[in-house]
Backbone as a chain_set.jsonl record, in Angstrom:
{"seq": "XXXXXXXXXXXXXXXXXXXXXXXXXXXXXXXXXXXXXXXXXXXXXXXXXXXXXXXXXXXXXXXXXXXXXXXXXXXXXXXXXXXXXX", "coords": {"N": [[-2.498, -10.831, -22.749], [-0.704, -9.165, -21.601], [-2.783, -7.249, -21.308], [-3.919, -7.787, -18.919], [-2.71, -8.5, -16.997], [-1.849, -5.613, -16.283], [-4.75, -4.695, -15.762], [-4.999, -6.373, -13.219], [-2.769, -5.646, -11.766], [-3.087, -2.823, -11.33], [-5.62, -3.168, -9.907], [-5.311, -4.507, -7.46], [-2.742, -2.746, -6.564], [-4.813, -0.477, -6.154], [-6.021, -1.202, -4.007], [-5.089, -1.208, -1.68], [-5.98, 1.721, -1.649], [-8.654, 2.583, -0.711], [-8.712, 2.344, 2.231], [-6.55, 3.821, 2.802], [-7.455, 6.198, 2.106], [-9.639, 6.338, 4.259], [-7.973, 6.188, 6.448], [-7.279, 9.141, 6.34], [-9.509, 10.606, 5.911], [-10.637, 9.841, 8.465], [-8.278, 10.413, 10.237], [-6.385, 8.719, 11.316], [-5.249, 5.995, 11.96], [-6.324, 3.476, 13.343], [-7.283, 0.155, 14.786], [-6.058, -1.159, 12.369], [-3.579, -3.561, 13.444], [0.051, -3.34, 14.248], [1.726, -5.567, 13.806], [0.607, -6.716, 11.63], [0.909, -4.056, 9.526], [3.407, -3.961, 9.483], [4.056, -6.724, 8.872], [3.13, -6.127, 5.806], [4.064, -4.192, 4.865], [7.116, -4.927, 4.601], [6.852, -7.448, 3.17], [5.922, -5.369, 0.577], [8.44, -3.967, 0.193], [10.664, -6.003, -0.352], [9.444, -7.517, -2.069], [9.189, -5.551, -4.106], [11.574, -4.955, -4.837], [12.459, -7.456, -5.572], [11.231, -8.118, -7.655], [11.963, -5.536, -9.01], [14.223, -5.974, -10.145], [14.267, -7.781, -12.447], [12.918, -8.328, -16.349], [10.562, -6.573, -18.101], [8.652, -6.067, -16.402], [6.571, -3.931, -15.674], [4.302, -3.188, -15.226], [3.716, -4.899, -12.378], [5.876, -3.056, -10.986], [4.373, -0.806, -10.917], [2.033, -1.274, -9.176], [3.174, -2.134, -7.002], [4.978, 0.012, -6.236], [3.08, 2.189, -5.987], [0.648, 0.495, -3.695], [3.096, 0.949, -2.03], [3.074, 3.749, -1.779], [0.184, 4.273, -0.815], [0.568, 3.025, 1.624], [2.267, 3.997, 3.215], [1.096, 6.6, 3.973], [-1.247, 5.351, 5.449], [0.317, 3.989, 7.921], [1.901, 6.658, 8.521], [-0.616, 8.013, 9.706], [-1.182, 6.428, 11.151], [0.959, 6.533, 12.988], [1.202, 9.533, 13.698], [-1.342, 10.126, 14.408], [-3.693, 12.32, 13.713], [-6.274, 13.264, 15.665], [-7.299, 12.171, 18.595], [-9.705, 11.703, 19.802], [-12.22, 9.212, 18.645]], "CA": [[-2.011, -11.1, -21.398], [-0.841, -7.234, -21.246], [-3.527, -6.385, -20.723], [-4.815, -8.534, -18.089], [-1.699, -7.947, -16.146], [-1.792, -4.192, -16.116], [-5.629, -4.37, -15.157], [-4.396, -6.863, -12.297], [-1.949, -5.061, -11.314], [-4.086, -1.437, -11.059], [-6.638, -3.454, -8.539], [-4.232, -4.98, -6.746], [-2.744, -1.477, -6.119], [-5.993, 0.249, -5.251], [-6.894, -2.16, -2.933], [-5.078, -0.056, -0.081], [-6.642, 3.12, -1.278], [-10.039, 3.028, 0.512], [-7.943, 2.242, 3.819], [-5.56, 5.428, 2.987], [-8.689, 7.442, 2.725], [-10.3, 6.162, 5.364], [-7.403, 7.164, 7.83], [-7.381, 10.649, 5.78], [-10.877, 11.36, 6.555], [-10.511, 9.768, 10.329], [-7.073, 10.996, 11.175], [-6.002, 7.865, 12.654], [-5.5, 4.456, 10.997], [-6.851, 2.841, 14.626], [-7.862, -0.874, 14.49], [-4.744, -1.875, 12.065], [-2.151, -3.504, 13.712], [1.569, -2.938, 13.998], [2.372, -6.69, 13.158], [-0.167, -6.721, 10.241], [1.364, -3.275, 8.718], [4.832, -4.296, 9.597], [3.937, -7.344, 7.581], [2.396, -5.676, 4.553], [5.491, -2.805, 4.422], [7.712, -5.876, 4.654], [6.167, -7.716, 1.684], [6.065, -4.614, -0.38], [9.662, -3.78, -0.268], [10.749, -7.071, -0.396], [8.974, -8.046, -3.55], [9.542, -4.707, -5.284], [13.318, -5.271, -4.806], [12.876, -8.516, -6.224], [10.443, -7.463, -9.304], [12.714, -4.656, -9.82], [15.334, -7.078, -10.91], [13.34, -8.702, -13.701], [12.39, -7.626, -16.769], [8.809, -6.432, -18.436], [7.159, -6.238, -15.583], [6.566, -2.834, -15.329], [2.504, -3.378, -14.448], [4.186, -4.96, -11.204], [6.512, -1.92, -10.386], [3.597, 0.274, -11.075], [1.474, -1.806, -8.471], [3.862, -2.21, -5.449], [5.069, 1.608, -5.991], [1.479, 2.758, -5.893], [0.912, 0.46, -2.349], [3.942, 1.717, -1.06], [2.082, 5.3, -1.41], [-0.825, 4.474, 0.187], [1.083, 2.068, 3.04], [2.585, 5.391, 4.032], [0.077, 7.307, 4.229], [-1.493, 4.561, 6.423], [1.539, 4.312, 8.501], [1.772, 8.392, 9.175], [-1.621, 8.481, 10.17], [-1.074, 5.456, 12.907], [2.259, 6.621, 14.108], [0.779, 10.634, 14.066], [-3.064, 10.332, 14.652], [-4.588, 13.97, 13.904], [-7.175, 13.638, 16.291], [-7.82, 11.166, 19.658], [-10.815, 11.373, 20.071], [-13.001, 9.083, 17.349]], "C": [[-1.478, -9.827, -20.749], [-1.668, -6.965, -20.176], [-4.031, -6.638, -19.37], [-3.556, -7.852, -16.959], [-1.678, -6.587, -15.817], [-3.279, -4.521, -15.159], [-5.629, -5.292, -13.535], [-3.774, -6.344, -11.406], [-2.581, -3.073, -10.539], [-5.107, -1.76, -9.746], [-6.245, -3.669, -7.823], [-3.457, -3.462, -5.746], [-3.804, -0.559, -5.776], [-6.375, 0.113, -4.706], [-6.495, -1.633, -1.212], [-5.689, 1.469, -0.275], [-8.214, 3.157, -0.412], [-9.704, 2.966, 2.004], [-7.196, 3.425, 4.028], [-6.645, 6.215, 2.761], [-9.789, 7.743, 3.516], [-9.564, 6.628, 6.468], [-7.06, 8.649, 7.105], [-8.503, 11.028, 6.097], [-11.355, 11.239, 7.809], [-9.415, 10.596, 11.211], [-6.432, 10.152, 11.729], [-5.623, 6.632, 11.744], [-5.67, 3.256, 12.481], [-7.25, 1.234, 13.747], [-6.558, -1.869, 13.186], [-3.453, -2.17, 12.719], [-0.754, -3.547, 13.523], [2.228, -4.222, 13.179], [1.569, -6.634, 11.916], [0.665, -5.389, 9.006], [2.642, -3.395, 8.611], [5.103, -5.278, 8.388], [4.111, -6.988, 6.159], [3.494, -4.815, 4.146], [6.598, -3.822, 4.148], [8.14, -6.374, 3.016], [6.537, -7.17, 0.673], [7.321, -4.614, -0.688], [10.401, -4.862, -0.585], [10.317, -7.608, -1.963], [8.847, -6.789, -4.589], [11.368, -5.152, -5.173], [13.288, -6.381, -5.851], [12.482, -8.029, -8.009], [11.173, -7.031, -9.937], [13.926, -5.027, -10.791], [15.425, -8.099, -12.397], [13.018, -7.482, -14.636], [11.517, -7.775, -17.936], [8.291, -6.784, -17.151], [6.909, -4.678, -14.719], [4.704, -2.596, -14.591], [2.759, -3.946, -12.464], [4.525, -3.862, -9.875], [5.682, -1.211, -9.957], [2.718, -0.066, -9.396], [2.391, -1.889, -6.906], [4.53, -0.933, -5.173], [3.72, 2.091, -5.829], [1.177, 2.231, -4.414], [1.876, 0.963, -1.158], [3.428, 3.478, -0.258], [0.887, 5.406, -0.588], [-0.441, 3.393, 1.589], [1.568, 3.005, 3.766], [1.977, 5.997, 4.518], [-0.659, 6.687, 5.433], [-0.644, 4.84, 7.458], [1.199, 5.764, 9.333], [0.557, 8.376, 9.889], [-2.024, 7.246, 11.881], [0.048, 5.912, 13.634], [1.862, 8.439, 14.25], [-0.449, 10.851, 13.762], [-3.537, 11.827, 14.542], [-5.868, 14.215, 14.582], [-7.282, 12.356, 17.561], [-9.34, 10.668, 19.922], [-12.101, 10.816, 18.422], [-15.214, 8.652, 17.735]], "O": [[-1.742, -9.483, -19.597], [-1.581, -6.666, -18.985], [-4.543, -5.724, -18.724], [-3.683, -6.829, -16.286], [-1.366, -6.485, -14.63], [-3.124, -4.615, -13.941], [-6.334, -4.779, -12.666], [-4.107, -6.495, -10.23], [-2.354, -2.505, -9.471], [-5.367, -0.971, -8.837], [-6.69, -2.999, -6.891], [-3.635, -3.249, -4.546], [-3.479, 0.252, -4.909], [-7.267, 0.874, -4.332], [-7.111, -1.631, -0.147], [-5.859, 2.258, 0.654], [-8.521, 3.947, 0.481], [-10.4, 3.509, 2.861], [-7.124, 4.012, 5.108], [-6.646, 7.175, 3.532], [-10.553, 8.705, 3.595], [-10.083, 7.303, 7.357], [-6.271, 9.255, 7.831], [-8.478, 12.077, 6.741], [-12.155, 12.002, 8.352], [-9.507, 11.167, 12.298], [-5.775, 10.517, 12.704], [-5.973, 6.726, 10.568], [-5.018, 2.212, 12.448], [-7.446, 1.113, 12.537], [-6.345, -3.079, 13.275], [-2.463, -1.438, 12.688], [-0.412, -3.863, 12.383], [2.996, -4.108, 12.223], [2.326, -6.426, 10.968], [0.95, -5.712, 7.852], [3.147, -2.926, 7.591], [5.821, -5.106, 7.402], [5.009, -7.417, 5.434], [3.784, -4.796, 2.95], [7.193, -3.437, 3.141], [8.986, -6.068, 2.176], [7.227, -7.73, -0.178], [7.629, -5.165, -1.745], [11.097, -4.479, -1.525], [11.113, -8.046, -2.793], [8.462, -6.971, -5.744], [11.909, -5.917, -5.971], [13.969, -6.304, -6.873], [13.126, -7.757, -9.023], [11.452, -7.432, -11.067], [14.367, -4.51, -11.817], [16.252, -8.766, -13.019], [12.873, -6.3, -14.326], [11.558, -8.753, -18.682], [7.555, -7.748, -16.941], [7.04, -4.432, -13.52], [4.264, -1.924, -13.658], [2.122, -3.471, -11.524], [4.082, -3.696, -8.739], [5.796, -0.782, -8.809], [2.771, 0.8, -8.522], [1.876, -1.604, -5.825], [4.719, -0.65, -3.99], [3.869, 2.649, -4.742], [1.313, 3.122, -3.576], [1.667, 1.246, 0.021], [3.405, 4.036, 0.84], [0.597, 6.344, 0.154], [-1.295, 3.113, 2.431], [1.374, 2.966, 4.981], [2.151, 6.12, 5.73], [-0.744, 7.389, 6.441], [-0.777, 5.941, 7.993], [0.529, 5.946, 10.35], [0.739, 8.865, 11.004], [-2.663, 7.272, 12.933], [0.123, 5.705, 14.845], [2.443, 8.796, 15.275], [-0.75, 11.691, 12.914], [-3.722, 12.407, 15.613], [-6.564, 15.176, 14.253], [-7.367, 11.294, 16.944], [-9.855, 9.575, 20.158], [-12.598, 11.539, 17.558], [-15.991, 8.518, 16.79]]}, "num_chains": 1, "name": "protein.A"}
């Protein structure tokens, strides 16, 4: 069950990376909106707080620290666009 959880937890967290390197190679994170990422940043902190409180569930931590990294990244690239014109 480890294991399953860790590999759960790893997809789960990579599942915003093709979106954080999609506004890294656009410059922009256009087309996501504010209530949707507001949401999703929400969520995250919210349920790492809680997680963090519990314990063995470090496949969790790993997973909602890892989105947090690429929710930023997102984020920065909608609130300072490196280019206008797409």
């Amino acid at each position: 069950m480890e294991t399953l959880g860790w590999i759960g937890s790893i997809l789960f967290a990579l599942c915003a990376l093709p979106q954080a390197l999609h506004s890294i190679r656009h410059g922009h994170s256009d087309g996501l909106t504010w209530g949707f990422l507001g949401m999703w940043l929400s969520g995250e902190i919210f349920t790492l707080a809680y997680v963090a409180s519990k314990q063995d569930v470090l496949p969790l931590i790993a997973n909602y620290a890892a989105n947090l990294v690429f929710l930023t990244i997102i984020i920065g690239f909608k609130i300072f666009p490196r280019n206008t014109s797409h």
